[in-house]
N, C-alpha and C positions, 0 to 999 in steps of 0.2 A: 339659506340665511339663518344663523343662530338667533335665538329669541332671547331677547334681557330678560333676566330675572331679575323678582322680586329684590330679592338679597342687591345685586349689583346698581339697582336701583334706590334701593335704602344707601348703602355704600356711597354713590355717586351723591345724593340730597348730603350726607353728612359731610362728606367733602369739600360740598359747596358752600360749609359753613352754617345752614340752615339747622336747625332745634328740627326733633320730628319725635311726635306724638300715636299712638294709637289710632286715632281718629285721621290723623296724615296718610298714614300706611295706608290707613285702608280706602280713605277717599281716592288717594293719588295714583296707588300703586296694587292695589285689593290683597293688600297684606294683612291675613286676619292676623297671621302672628308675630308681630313685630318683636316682643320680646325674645322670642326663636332666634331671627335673624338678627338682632342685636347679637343675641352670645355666641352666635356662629363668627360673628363682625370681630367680637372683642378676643376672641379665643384661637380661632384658627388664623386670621388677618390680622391678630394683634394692632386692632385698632385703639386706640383711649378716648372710648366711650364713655362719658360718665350720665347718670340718673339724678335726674331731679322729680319730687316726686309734687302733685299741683296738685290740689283741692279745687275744684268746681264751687257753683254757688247752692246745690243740693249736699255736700260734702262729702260727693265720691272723690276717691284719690285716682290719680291715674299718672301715668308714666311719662316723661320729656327727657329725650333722648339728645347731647348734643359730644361733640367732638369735644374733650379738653385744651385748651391752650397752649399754645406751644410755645408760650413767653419761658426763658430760662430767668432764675433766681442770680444775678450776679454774686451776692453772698457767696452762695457755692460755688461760683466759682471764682470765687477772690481763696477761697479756700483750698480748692485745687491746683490753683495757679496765683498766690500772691505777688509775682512780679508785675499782676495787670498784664503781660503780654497778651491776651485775646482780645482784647480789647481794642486792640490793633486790624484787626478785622469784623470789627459792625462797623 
């Protein structure tokens, strides 16, 4: 039996929609290096990852990782398509 990795496990939590944090990795999954496996995430899997960066209440900064949205901007595409035909499918 293959054993999940770290990585596929960061993967799967981002998937799921969930924010993950430094302090997540490591709790959940004893990922010291989450920023690691983020840019192996965003680089090789071409995931859209993006960084938000949080302030604690001692004012360490630290990293929150979450999947970008996959809402489309109608705009553009009233621009690539101004007949409105896609719209014809949502």
């Amino acid at each position: 039996m293959k054993r999940e990795t770290q990585r596929s496990k960061v993967k799967k939590h981002l998937e799921d929609g969930l924010p993950i944090t430094p302090m997540d990795a490591l709790e959940r999954y004893g990922c010291f290096r989450l920023a690691a496996v983020i840019h192996d995430l965003k680089h090789d899997d071409g995931m859209p990852i993006e960084k938000e960066l949080i302030q604690n209440r001692y004012g360490t900064k630290y990293a929150k990782y979450k999947l970008r949205d996959k809402t489309v901007n109608s705009n553009i595409l009233d621009e690539l398509n101004p007949t409105g035909e896609w719209r014809k499918w949502n």
